[in-house]
C-alpha positions in Angstrom: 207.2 -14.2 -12.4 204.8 -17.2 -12.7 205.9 -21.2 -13.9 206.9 -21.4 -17.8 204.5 -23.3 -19.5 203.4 -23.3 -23.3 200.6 -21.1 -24.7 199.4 -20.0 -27.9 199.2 -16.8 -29.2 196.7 -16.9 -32.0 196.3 -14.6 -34.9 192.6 -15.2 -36.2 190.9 -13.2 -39.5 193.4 -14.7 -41.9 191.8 -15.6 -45.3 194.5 -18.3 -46.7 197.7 -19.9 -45.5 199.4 -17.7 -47.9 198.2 -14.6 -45.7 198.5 -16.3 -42.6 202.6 -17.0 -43.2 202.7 -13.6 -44.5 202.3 -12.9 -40.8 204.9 -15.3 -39.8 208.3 -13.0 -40.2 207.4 -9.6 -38.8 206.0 -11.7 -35.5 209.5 -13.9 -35.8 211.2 -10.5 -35.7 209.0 -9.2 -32.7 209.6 -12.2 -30.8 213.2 -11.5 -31.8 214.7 -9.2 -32.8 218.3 -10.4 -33.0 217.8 -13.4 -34.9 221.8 -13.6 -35.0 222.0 -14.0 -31.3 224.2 -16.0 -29.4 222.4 -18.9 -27.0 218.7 -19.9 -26.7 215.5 -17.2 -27.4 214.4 -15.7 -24.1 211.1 -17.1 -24.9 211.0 -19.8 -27.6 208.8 -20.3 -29.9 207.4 -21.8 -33.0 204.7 -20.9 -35.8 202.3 -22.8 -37.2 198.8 -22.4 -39.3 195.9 -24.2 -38.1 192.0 -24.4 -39.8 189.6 -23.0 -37.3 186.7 -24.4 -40.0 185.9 -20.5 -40.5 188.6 -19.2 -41.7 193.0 -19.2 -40.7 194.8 -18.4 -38.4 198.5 -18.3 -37.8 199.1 -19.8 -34.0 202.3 -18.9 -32.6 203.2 -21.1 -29.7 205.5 -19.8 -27.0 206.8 -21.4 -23.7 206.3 -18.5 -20.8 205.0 -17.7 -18.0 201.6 -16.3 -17.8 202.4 -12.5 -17.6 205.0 -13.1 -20.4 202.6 -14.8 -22.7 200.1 -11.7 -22.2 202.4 -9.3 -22.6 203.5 -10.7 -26.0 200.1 -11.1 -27.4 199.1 -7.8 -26.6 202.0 -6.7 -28.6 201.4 -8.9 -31.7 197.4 -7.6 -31.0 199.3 -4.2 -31.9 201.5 -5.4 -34.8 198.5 -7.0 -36.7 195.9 -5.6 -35.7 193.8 -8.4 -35.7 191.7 -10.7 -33.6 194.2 -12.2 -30.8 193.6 -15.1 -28.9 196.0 -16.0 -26.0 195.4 -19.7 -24.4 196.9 -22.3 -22.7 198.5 -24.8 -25.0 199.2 -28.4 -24.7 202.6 -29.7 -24.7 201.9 -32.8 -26.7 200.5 -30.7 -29.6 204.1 -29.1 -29.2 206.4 -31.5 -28.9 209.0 -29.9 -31.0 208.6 -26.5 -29.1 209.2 -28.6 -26.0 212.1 -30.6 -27.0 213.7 -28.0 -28.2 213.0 -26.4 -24.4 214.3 -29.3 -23.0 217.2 -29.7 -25.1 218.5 -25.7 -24.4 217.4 -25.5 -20.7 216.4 -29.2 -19.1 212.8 -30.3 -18.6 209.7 -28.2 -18.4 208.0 -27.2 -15.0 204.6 -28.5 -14.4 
């Protein structure tokens, strides 16, 4: 399996924040599905909505590796339905995401 690195799994086609969130729990629940769990997520993760200028969309960013990061947006792809866009995110516009990474399992690779 590749480096971990963050990425962001991009639900586009929302038409309000309101809609966007709506999306929020079922993909929480995909991501993981014991939210009672003991220790870290195997991949964490954190939501947020973002103005593409044409419209919503809900951006779930993930640190994983590559093939992890695919596999997980084909899946939300599946649990939406709607326009998904995987890409490479940058860790600054995650810091939270990160720290929380760095806190739970040391520093970042890469």
């Amino acid at each position: 399996m590749g480096e971990a690195g963050v990425h962001e799994v991009q639900v586009h086609g929302c038409t309000s924040t309101r809609e966007a969130l709506a999306w929020q729990e079922p993909i929480a629940l995909l991501l993981c599905p014991e939210p009672e769990h003991r220790g870290p997520c195997e991949v964490p993760w954190t939501c947020t909505v973002r103005d593409t200028g044409t419209g919503v969309c809900l951006v779930v960013a993930i640190i994983a590796s590559a093939e992890v990061a695919e596999r997980l947006a084909e899946r939300v792809r599946g649990l939406t339905g709607r326009e998904v866009v995987l890409r490479r995110g940058a860790a600054a516009e995650h810091e939270v995401l990160v720290e929380q990474y760095r806190v739970e399992r040391g520093d970042l690779p890469g």
